[in-house]
C-alpha positions in Angstrom: 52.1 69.2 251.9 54.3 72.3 251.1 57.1 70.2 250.3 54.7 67.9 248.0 53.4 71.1 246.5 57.3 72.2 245.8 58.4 68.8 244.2 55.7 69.2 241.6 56.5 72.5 240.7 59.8 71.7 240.3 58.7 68.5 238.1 56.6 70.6 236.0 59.8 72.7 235.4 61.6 70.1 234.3 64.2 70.2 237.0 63.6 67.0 238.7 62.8 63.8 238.0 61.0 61.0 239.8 61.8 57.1 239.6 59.7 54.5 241.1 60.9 53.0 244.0 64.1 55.3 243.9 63.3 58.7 244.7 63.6 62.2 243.3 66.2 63.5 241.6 67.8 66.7 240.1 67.5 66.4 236.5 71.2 66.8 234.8 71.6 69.0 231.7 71.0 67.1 228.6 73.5 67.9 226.0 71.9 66.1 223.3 69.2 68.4 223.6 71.5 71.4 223.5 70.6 74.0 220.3 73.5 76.2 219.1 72.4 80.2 218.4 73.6 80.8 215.0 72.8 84.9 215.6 76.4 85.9 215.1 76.8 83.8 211.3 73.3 85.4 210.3 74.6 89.2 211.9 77.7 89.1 209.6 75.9 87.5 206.2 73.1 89.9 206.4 75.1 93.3 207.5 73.9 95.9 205.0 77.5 97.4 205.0 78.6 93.9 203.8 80.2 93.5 199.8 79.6 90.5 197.9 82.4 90.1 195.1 82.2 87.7 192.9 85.7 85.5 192.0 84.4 83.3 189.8 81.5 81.4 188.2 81.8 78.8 185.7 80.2 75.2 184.5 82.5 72.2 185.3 82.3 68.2 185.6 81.3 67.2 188.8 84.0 65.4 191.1 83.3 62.5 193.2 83.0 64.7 196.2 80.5 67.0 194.6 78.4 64.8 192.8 77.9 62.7 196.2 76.7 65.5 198.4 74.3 66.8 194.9 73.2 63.2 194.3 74.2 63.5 190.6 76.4 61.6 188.6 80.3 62.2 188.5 81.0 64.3 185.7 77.6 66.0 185.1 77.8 69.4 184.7 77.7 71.5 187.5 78.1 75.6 188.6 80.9 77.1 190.6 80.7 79.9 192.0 83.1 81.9 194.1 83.3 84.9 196.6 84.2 86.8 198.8 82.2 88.8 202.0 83.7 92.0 202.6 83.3 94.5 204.5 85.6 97.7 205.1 87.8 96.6 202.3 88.7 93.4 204.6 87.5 89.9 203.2 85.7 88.0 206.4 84.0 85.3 204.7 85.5 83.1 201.8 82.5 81.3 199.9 82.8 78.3 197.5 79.3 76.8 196.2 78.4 74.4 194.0 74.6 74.4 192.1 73.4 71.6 190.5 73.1 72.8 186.8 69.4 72.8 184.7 69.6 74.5 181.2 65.7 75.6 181.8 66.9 77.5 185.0 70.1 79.7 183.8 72.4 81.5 186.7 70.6 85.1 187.7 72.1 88.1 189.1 70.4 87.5 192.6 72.5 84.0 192.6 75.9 85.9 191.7 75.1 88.7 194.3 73.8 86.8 197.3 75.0 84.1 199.0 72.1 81.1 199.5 73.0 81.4 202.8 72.0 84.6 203.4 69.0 84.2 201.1 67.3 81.9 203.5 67.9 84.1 206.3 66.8 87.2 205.0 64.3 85.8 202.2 66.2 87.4 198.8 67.9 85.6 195.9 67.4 82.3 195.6 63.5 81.2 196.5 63.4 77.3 195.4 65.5 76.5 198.8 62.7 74.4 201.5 65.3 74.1 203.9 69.0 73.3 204.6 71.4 71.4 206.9 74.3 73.3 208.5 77.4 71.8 209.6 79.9 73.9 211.8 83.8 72.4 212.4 87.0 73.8 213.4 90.0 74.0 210.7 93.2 75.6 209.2 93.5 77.5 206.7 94.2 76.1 203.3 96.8 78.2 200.9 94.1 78.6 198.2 91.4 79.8 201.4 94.3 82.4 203.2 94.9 83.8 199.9 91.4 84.9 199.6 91.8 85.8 203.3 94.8 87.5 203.3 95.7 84.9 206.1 98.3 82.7 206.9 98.4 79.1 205.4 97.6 76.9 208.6 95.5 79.7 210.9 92.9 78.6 212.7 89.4 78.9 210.8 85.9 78.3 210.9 84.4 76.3 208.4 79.9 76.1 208.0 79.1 73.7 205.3 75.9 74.0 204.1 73.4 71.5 201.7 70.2 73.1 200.4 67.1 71.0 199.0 64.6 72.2 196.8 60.7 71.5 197.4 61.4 68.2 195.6 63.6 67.6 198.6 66.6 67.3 196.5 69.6 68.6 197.0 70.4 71.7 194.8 73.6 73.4 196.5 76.3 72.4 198.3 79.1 74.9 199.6 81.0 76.3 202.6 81.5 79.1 204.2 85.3 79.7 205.4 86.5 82.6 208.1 89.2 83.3 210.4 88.5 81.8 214.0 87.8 84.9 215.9 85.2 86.2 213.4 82.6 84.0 214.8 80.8 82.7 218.2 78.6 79.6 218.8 76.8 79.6 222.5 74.2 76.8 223.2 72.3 76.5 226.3 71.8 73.2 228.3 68.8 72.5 230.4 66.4 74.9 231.6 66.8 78.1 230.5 66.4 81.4 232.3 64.9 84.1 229.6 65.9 86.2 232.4 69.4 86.0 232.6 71.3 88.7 230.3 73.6 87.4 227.5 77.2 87.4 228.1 78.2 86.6 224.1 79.4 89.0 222.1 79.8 88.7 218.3 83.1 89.6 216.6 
């Protein structure tokens, strides 16, 4: 009976499963289910001691690339906007961005200033953003991106790509974030997770 009582503990944990006519057996960690903090990225875009420096910001004709992730045509008209995060005089992050251009709505200060990004986590600038998709991958450096950098052409980077939609669900910015490797940290946990036990990541 005490073992009984132990088994459906244990099942109501979600550490064991049970198969008919099999047995039971320790559930194993299930990556797919795995959810990555992003804590570290939101830190450094929303540290007050952060400077947001604009490079650039001009209408252009949309290239193939851009007008497939804003789902306009190619050629429309769209906004570029460039900057740079820094922070004690250093650049950390490198920010290219594309909006998808609407004479009624012309480019404000907030949308010069602050990053999208960092609008969604902190609830400034831009407020027609529902929600977004992140995507995080490994890279080198471009010339044009360690320029910006003041990195070497080729060094390891981090790249988080990011697609807003509006409440229309349509997609009304498309842009990526660019820093050197060591400037970030990604941790995920797999299966049952102890609140208990301290975290061993530190940001950069």
């Amino acid at each position: 009976m005490t073992v009984r009582q132990a088994l459906d503990q244990l099942g109501r944990e979600g550490l064991i499963a049970r198969e008919q006519g099999r047995g039971t057996f320790v559930k194993p960690p299930h990556l797919g289910a795995a959810v990555f903090d992003l804590s570290d990225l939101r830190r450094q875009l929303t540290d007050s001691a952060n400077e947001v420096r604009v490079l650039s910001a001009r209408a252009l004709r949309a290239t193939a690339r851009v007008a497939s992730k804003l789902s306009v045509r190619e050629g429309v008209r769209v906004i570029s906007i460039r900057r740079l995060l820094i922070r004690d005089e250093a650049p950390i992050f490198y920010h290219s961005e594309y909006l998808v251009w609407d004479p009624r709505r012309p480019l404000v200060e907030a949308e010069l200033d602050v990053t999208s990004l960092l609008g969604l986590f902190s609830g400034v600038g831009n407020m027609d953003i529902k929600n977004g998709e992140l995507t995080l991958r490994a890279s080198a450096l471009r010339e044009s991106e360690a320029l910006q950098l003041g990195e070497e052409t080729g060094a390891l980077s981090w790249i988080v790509e990011h697609l807003f939609y509006d409440f229309a669900d349509k997609p009304v910015s498309w842009g990526r974030f660019v820093c050197r490797e060591d400037r970030l940290t990604f941790r995920a946990t797999i299966g049952v997770s102890d609140e208990k036990r301290p975290s061993t990541r530190r940001g950069r």
